[in-house]
C-alpha positions in Angstrom: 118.4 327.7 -126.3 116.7 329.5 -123.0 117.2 333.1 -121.9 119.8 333.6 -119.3 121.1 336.8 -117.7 124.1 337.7 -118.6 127.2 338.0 -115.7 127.1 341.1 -114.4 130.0 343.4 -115.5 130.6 344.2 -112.2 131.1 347.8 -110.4 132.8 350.1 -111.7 135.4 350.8 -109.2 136.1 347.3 -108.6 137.2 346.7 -112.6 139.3 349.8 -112.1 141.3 348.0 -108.6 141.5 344.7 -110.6 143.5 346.7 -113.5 145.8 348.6 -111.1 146.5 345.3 -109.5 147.4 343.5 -112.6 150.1 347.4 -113.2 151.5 346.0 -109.7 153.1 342.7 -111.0 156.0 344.6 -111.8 159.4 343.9 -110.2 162.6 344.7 -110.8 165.4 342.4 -110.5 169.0 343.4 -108.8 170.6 341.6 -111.5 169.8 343.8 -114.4 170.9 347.6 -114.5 169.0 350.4 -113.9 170.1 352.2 -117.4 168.0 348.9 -118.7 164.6 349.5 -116.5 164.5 353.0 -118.0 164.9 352.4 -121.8 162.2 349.6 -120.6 159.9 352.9 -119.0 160.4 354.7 -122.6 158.9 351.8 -124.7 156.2 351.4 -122.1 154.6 355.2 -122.4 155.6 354.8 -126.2 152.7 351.7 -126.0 150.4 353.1 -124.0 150.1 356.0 -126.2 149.3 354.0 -128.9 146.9 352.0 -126.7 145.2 354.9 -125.8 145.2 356.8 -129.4 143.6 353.6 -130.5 141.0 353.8 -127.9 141.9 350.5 -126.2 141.8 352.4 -122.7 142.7 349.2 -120.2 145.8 348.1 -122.1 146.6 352.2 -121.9 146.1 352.2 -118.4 147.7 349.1 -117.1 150.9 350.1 -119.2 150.6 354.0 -117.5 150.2 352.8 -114.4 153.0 350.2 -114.5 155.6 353.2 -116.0 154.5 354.6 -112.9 154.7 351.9 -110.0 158.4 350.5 -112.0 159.6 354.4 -111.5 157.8 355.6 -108.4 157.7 352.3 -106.2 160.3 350.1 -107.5 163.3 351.1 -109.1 164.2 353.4 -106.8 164.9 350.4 -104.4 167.2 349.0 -106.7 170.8 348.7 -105.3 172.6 350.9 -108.3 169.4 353.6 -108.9 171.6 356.0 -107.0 174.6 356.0 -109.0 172.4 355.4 -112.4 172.8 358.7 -115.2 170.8 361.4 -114.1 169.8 362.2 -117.4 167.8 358.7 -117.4 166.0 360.2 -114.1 165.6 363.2 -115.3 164.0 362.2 -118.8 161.8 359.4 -116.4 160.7 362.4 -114.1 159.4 364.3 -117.1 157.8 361.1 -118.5 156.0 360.7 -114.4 154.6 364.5 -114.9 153.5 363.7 -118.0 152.2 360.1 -117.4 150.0 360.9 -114.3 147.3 363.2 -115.5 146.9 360.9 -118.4 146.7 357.8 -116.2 144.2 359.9 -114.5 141.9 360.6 -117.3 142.3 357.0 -118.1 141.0 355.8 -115.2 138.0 358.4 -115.4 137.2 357.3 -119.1 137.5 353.8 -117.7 135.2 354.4 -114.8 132.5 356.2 -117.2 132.8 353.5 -119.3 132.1 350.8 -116.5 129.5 352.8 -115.3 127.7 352.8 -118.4 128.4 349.4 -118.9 126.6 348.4 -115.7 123.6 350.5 -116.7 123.3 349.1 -120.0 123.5 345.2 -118.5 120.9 346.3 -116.0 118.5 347.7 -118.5 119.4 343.9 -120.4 118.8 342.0 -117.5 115.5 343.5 -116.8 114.4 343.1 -120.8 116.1 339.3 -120.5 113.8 338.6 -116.8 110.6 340.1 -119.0 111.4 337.9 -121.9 112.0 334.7 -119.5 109.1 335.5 -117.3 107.2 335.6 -120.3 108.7 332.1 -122.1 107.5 330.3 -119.0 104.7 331.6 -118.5 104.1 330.5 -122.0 105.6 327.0 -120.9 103.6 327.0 -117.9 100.5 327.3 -120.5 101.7 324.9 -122.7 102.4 322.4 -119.8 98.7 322.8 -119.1 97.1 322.1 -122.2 99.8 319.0 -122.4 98.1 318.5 -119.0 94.4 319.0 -119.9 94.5 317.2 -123.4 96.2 314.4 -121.6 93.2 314.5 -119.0 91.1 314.7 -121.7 92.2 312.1 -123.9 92.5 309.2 -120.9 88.8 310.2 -119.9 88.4 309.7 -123.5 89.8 306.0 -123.5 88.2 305.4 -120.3 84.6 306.1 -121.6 85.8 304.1 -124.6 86.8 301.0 -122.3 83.5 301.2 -120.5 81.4 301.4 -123.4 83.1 298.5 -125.1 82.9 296.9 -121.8 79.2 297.5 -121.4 79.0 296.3 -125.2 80.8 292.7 -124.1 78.5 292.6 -121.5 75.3 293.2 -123.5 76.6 290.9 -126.0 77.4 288.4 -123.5 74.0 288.7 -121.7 72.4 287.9 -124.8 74.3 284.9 -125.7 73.5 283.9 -122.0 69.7 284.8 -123.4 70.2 282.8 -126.5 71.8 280.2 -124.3 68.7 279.5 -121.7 66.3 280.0 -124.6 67.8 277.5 -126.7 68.2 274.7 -123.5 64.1 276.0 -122.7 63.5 274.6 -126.2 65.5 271.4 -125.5 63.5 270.9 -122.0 60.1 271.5 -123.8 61.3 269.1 -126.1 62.7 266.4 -124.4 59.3 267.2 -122.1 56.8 266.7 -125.0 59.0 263.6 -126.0 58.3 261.9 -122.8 54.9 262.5 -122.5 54.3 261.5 -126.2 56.0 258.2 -124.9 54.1 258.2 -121.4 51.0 258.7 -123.9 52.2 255.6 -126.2 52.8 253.4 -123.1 49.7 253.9 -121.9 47.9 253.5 -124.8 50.0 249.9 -125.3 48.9 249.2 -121.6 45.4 249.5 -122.6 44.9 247.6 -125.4 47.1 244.9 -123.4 44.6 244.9 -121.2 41.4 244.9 -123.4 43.3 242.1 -124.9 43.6 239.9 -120.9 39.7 241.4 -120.7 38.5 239.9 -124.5 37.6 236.3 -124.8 39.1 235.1 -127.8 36.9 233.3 -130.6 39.0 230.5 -131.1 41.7 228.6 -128.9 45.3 228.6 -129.5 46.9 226.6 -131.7 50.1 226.7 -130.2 49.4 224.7 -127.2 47.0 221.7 -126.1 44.3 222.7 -124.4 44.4 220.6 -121.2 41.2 217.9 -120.5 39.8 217.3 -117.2 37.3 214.7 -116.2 34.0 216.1 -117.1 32.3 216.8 -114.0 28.7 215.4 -115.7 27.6 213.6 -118.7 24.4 214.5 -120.4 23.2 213.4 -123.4 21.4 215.3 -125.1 20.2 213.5 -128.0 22.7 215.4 -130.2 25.6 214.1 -129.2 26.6 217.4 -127.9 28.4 217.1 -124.3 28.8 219.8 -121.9 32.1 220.1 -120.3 34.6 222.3 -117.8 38.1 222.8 -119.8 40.8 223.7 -117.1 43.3 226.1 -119.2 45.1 229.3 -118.8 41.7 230.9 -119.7 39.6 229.2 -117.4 37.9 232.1 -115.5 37.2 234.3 -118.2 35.6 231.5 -120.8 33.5 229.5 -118.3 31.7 226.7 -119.9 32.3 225.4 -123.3 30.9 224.3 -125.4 32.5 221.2 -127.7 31.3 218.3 -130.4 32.6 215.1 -129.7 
């Protein structure tokens, strides 16, 4: 629970008016007999003796000072105070002599008392300030290491998020890495595959065309080789004749020769 400063008591004198104002609430009805006010006043200094015998000085006081505003202020206003007994004002005018002085020494006791009271809260309150100047002072520094280890442990996470950040990154640059090396691979690839098959088509187209170039040793057999009109007739003596044979190969076998 925090330190707070106690209410002040107050000043003396002003606790002292407060008390005779609470001894002025007394009033005396026209109804009721004087002869009843007075055996009222006997029972009231018989109290405050007590009281103050006991030490309880404001319930003393506020008793001696009502005996003394019943019998000095207000009873004597009372329509049948002048024909009361005047026994019951003489014994009431002994109890005033009597009751004043001690009143009086109540009210001094009282004020001492007050006074010391008020010193005493004033040396409290200035122990209680020290005491709560130093609490939060102490809160202020704990506030501030709340404040620095929070600092601290969000710079903490921040450097955390940027490393593993700059860890995806890495990592992802080196699948990107992986990635480009392994399609370089597939281009080389696909790249030697097509010049391997470039080199095989050529090589097909050349021996295709050593093949148109080459005259073959013997004639198809799949066709029938087509027979012109021999251009001349020589015999040689053999029975060997020369002749042109007009076919698909024409150019490139020239003349042949064939037994008939």
């Amino acid at each position: 629970m925090p330190l707070t400063v106690p209410p002040s008591p107050g000043q003396p004198s002003e606790r002292v008016r407060v008390l005779s104002e609470k001894a002025a609430t007394v009033t005396v009805e026209d109804s009721i007999a004087p002869r009843m006010y007075f055996r009222s006043g006997v029972e009231m200094v018989r109290m405050a003796t007590v009281y103050h015998e006991e030490g309880n000085l404001e319930a003393a006081f506020i008793l001696y000072m009502k005996f003394i505003t019943l019998f000095v202020e207000k009873l004597p206003k009372h329509p049948e105070y002048k024909s009361a007994a005047a026994k019951d004002k003489q014994t009431t005018k002994r109890k005033l002599e009597m009751v004043f002085p001690v009143a009086e020494k109540c009210k001094k006791k009282l004020t001492e008392k007050y006074t010391a009271d008020l010193k005493e809260w004033e040396v409290e309150k200035v122990k209680i300030e020290e005491q709560i100047a130093t609490e939060r002072a102490k809160e202020a520094e704990r506030q501030r290491q709340i404040e620095e280890d929070r600092r601290m442990a969000e710079s903490l996470l921040e450097e955390e998020k940027k490393e593993i950040q700059k860890e995806s990154q890495e990592e992802e640059y080196r699948r990107m890495q992986e990635q480009k090396k392994l399609e370089l691979e597939r281009e080389k690839e696909e790249y030697r595959r097509m010049q391997e098959q470039k080199k095989l088509e050529l090589e097909r187209e050349k021996e295709r065309t050593l093949e148109e170039r080459t005259v073959p040793n013997v004639l198809p057999l799949d066709g029938v080789v087509p027979f012109s009109k021999p251009q001349s007739w020589e015999d040689n003596k053999g029975g060997v004749i020369t002749t042109t044979i007009l076919g698909p190969h024409t150019t490139n076998l020239g003349p042949v020769a064939a037994n008939i």
